[in-house]
C-alpha positions in Angstrom: -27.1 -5.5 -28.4 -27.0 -7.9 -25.6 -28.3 -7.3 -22.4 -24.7 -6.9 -21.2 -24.2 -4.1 -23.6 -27.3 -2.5 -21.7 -26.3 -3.0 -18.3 -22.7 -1.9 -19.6 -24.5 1.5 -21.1 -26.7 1.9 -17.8 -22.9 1.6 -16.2 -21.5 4.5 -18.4 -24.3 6.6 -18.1 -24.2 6.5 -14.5 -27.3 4.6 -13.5 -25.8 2.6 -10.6 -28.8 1.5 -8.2 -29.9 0.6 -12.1 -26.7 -1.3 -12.5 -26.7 -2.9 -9.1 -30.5 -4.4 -9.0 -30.3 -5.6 -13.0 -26.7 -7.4 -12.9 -27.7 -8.7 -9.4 -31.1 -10.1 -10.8 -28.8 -11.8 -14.1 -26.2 -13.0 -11.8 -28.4 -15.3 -10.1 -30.2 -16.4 -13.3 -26.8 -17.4 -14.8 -26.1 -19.4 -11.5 -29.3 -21.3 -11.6 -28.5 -21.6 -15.7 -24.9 -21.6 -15.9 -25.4 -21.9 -19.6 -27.4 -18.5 -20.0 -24.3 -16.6 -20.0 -20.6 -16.9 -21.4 -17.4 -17.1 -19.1 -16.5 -13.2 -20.9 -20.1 -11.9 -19.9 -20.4 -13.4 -15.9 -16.7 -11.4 -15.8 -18.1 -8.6 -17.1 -21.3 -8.6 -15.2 -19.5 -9.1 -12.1 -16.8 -6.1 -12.7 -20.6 -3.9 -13.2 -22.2 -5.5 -10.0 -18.9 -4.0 -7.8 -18.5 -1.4 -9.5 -22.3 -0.5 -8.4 -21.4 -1.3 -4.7 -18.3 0.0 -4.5 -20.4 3.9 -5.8 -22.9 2.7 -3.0 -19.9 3.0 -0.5 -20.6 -0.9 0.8 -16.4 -0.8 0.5 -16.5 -4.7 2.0 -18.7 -6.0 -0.3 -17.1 -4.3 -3.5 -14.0 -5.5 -2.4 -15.4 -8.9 -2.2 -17.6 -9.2 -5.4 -14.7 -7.7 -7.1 -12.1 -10.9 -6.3 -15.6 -13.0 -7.7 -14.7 -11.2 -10.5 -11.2 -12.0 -10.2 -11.9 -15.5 -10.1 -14.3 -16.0 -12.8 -11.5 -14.0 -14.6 -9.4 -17.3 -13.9 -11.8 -19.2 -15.7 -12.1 -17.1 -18.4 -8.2 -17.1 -19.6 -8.8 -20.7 -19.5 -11.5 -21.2 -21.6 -9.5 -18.3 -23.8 -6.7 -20.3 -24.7 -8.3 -23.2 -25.9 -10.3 -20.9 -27.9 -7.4 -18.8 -29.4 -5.6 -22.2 -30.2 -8.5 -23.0 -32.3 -7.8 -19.7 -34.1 -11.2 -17.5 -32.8 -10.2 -14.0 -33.7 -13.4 -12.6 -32.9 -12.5 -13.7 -28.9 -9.5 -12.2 -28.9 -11.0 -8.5 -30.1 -13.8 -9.4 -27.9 -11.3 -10.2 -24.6 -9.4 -6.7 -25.3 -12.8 -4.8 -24.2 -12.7 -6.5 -21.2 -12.2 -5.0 -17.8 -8.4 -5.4 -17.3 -7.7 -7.6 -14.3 -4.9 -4.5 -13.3 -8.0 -2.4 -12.8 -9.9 -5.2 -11.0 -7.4 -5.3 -8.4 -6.6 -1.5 -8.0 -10.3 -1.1 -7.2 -10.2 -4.1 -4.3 -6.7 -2.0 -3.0 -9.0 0.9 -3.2 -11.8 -0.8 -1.2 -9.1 -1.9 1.3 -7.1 1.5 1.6 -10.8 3.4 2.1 -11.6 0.7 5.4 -8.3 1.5 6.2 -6.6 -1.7 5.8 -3.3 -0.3 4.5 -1.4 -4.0 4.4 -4.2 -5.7 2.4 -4.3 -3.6 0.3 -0.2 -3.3 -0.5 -0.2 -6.9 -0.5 -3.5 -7.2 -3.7 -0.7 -4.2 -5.6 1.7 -6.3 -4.8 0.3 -9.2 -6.7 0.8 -7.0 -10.3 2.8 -9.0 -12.2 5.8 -5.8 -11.8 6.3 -6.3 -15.9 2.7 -5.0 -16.0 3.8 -2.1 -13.2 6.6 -1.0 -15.0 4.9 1.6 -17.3 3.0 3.4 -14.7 6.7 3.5 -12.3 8.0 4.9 -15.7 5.7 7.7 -15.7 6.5 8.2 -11.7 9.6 8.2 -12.2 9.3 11.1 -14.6 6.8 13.1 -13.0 8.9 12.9 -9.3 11.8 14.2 -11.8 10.0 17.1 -13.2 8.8 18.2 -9.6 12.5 18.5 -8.7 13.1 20.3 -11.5 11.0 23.3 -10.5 11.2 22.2 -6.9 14.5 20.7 -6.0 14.0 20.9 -2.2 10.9 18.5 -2.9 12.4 16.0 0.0 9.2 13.6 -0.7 9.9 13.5 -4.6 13.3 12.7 -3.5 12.3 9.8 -1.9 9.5 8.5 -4.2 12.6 8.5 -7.3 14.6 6.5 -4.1 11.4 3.9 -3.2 11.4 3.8 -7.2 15.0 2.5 -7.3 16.4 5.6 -8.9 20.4 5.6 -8.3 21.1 7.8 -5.1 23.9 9.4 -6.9 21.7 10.8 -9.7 18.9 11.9 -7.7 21.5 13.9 -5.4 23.2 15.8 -8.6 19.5 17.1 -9.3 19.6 19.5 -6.1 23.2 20.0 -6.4 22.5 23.6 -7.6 20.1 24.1 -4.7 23.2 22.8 -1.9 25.6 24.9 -3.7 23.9 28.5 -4.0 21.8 28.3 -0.2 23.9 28.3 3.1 23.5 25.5 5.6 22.0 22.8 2.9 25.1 20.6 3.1 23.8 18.0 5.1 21.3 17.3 2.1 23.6 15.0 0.3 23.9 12.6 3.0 20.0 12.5 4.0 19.7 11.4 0.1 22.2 9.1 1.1 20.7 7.6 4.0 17.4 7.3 2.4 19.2 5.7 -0.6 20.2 3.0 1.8 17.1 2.5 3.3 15.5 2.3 0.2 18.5 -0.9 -1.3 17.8 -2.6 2.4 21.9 -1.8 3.3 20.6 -1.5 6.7 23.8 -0.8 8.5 25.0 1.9 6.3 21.7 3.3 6.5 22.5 3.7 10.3 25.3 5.0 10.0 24.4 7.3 7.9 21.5 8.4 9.7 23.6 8.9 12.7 26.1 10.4 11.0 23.4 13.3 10.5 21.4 13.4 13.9 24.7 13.7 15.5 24.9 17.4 13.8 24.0 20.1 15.7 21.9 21.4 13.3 19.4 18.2 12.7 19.9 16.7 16.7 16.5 16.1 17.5 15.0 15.7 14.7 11.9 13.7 15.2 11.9 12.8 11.0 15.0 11.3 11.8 14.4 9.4 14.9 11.3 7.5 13.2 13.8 6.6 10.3 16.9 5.4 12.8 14.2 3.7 15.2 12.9 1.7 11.5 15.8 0.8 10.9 17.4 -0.2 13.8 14.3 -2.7 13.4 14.3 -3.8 10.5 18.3 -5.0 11.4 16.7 -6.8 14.2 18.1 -4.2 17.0 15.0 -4.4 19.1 16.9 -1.9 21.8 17.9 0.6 19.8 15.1 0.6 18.1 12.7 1.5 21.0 15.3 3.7 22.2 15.0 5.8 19.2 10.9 5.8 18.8 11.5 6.9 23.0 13.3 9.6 22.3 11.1 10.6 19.1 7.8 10.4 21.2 9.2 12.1 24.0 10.0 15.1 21.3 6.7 15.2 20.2 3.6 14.0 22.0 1.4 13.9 19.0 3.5 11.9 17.4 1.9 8.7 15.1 4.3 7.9 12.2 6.2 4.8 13.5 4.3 4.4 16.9 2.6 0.6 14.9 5.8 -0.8 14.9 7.1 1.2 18.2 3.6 -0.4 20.3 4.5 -3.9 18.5 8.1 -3.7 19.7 7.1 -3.2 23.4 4.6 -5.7 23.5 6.7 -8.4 21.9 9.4 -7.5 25.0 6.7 -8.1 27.5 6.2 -3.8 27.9 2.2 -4.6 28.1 1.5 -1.7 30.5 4.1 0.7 28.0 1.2 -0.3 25.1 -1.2 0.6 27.2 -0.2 3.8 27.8 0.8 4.2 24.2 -2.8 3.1 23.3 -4.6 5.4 25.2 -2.7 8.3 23.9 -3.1 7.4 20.4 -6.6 7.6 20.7 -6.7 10.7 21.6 -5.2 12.4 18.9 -6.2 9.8 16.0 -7.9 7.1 14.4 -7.1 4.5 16.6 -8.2 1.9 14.4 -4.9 2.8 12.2 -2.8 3.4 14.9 -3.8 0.3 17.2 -3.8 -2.6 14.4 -0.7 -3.7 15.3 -1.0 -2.9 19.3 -2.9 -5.7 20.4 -0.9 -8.1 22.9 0.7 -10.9 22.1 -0.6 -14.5 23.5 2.0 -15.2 26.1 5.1 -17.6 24.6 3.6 -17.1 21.1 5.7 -15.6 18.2 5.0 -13.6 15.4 3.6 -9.6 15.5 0.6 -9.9 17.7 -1.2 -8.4 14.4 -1.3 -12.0 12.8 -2.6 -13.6 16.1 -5.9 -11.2 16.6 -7.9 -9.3 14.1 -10.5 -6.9 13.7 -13.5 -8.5 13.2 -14.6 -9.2 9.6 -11.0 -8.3 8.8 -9.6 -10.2 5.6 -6.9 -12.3 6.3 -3.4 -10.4 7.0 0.2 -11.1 7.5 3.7 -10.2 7.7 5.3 -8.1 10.3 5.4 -3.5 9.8 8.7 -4.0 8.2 7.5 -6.1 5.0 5.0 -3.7 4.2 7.2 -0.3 5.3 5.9 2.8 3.6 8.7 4.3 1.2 9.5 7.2 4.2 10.8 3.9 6.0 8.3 4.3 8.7 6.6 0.7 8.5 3.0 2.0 8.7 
């Protein structure tokens, strides 16, 4: 055994403070000797180090020495392929025990969902190769299906088989027993097919749709609904209606926060300041206002862009990219 197969063990048999003081201690050895360790070993000592902060609950500076990780991975599939090419079988069984990179990065999305920033952490899953996703939607896809099996009035199932590009048309037939044998469950085969739309980007049918629904006696005023119109109406650049419909929405339910990101980021790009304000104040009064306010803050006058991108929290990673991009699959951009 090497001393990374003891700090490994320590890691297995949960010894973390162990973990953390011994790979931190051999960490800076190997950067005063870079020849002390091998490329495979700093990787895997630096997977052991974060994974000791991150059970600490120092979320930052996991997520941190986990892309170090990331980056001496880099090296490591360089140094790899030269090494393969010279036929080394024993690095190849040797690189299959390695932390996967996938992991690697769902722990730093972890990290970045836990302090609550939602769009980092989309944008690191986001960065899996989707031929390397494919097997875990797969197993989504089948799970959502089995729910609506037992449970075909599951209306979040339905849309996570929708957000997973599952055809509108074969999601709706697995409720069609459901519509056919309960009285006033007809509208259900059109809100499948709104939220198929949504789900394609066919804004405009997506609309219609939509409105096709609210205008129903049975579902007017449907705050669900409004939040989806209003996202819409955004994402197809109709700023108007848009506010209009997160108005109307609010004004339905005070305590109200799905939507109210992109609804506050709406009003201050039209010059509403005092609106945000208002907006602001009651958002912090019924919920973390660090989720609710991060895309709040006012724009710098005759800038462009969400206001988001042009002031941070402090210590914040680098962010981008307006509500829309990073929508969550109930089309609510948060």
């Amino acid at each position: 055994m090497n001393v990374i197969d003891h700090v490994r063990d320590m890691a297995a048999a949960g010894l973390h403070s162990n973990v953390r003081i011994m790979s931190s201690l051999l960490l800076t050895m190997s950067n005063n000797n870079p020849e002390l360790l091998s490329p495979t070993q700093k990787y895997q000592l630096l997977v052991y180090h974060a994974d000791s902060i991150f059970h600490d609950k120092e979320y930052r500076n996991a997520a941190c020495k986990y892309s170090m990780a990331l980056q001496q991975k880099k090296v490591l599939s360089k140094t790899s392929k030269v090494r393969t090419s010279t036929g080394g079988a024993a690095s190849n069984i040797q690189a299959q025990s390695l932390p996967s990179e996938i992991e690697v990065k769902y722990k730093i999305a972890e990290c970045y969902t836990i302090l609550k920033l939602d769009k980092d952490a989309i944008a690191v899953l986001d960065g899996i190769p989707s031929r390397q996703r494919t097997p875990k939607e797969r197993s989504a896809v089948t799970s959502y299906k089995e729910v609506l099996r037992h449970c075909p009035l599951a209306l979040d199932a339905i849309i996570g088989l929708l957000s997973l590009s599952v055809k509108g048309a074969e999601v709706a037939s697995m409720t069609m027993d459901v519509i056919q044998s309960l009285p006033n469950l007809d509208w259900l085969s059109v809100w499948i097919k709104a939220y198929a739309f949504i789900h394609a980007g066919d804004n405009q049918r997506a609309i219609n749709t939509i409105c096709s629904l609210e205008k129903k006696s049975l579902l007017r005023d449907n705050v669900d609904l409004l939040v989806s119109l209003a996202d819409v109406y955004f994402r197809a650049g109709d700023t108007k209606n848009a506010i209009l419909k997160f108005e109307q929405a609010q004004m339905l339910d005070p305590y109200l926060i799905k939507g109210m990101d992109v609804y506050g980021y709406l009003m201050a790009r039209e010059g509403h300041l005092e609106d945000v304000e208002v907006l602001g104040g009651r958002l912090f009064n019924i919920s973390d206002p660090c989720r609710n306010l991060g895309h709040l803050w006012s724009p710098v006058p005759g800038s462009e862009g969400h206001p988001a991108e042009q002031q941070q929290c402090p210590g914040s990673p680098p962010e981008g990219g307006s509500p829309a991009e990073h929508g969550s699959r109930y089309g609510d951009g948060q």
